[in-house]
C-alpha positions in Angstrom: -5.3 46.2 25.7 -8.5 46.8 27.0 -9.6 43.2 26.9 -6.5 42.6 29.4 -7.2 45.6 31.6 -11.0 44.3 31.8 -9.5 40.8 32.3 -7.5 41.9 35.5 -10.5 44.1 36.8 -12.7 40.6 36.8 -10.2 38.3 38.2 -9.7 41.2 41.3 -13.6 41.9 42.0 -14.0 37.2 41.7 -11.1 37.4 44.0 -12.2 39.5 46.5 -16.0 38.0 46.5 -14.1 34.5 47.4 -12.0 35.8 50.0 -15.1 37.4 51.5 -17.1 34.4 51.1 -14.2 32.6 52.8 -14.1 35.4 55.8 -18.2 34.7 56.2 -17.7 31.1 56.6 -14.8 30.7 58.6 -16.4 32.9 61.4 -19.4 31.2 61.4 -18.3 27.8 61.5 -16.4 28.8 64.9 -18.2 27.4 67.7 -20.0 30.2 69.7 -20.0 30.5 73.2 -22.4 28.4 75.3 -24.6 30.2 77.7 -26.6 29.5 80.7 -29.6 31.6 82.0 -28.3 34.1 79.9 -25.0 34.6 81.0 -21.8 33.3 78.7 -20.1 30.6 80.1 -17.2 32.8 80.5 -19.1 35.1 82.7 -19.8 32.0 84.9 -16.2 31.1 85.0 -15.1 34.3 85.7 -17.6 34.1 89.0 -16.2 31.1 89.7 -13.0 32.0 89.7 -13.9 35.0 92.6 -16.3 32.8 94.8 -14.3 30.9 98.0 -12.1 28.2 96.5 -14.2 25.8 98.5 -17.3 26.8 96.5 -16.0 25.6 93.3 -17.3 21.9 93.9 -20.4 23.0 95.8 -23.9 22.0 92.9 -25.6 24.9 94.9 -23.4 26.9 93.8 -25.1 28.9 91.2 -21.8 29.5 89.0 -20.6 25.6 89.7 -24.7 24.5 88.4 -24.7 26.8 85.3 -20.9 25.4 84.7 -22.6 21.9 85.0 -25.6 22.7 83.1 -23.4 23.7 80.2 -21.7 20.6 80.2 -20.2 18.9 77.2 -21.1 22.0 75.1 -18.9 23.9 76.4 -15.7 21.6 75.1 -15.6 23.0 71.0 -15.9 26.5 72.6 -13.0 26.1 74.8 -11.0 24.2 72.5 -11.7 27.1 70.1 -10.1 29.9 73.1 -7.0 27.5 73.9 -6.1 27.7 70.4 -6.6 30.9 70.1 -4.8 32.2 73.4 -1.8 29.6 72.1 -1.4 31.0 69.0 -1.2 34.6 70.7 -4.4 36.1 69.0 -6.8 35.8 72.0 -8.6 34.9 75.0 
C-alpha cells in the first residue's frame, strides 16, 4: 500500500513539473510586443487613433513614423491580439 500511495505522490509532483514547464514555454514563445523609442506599439496606435484623421498618413507624424519604423515586426504581435480578442480572452 505504501508503494502505491508513493506511486501516486510521484506521478502528481512529475505532473505538475510538466504542466509548469508547459505554462513557461507557452508564454514565452508568444510574440512580445514591438516597441519604438520606447513606447509599445500599442501606445503608438492608441495616439494614432486620437491625432486628426488626416494625420494618420502624414511620415512626420511621430505616431505614423514609429508605426512605420515598426514595420513588419509588428504582424506576429498582432496576429497574436486578433486571436486573442476573437477568442474572447483579450485585447
Amino acid at each position: 500500500m505504501l508503494h502505491v500511495k508513493r506511486t501516486r505522490t510521484w506521478l502528481i509532483v512529475v505532473g505538475l513539473l510538466v504542466a509548469l514547464v508547459c505554462a513557461v514555454l507557452w508564454k514565452t514563445s508568444t510574440p512580445k510586443e514591438p516597441t519604438h523609442a520606447g513606447k509599445s506599439l500599442s501606445v503608438w496606435l492608441d495616439e494614432l487613433c486620437k491625432a486628426n484623421y488626416t494625420d494618420h498618413t502624414d511620415s512626420n507624424v511621430p505616431q505614423v513614423a514609429a508605426v512605420r519604423a515598426i514595420g513588419s515586426n509588428a504582424i506576429p504581435w498582432l496576429i497574436g491580439e486578433f486571436a486573442l480578442g476573437a477568442n474572447g480572452h483579450g485585447g
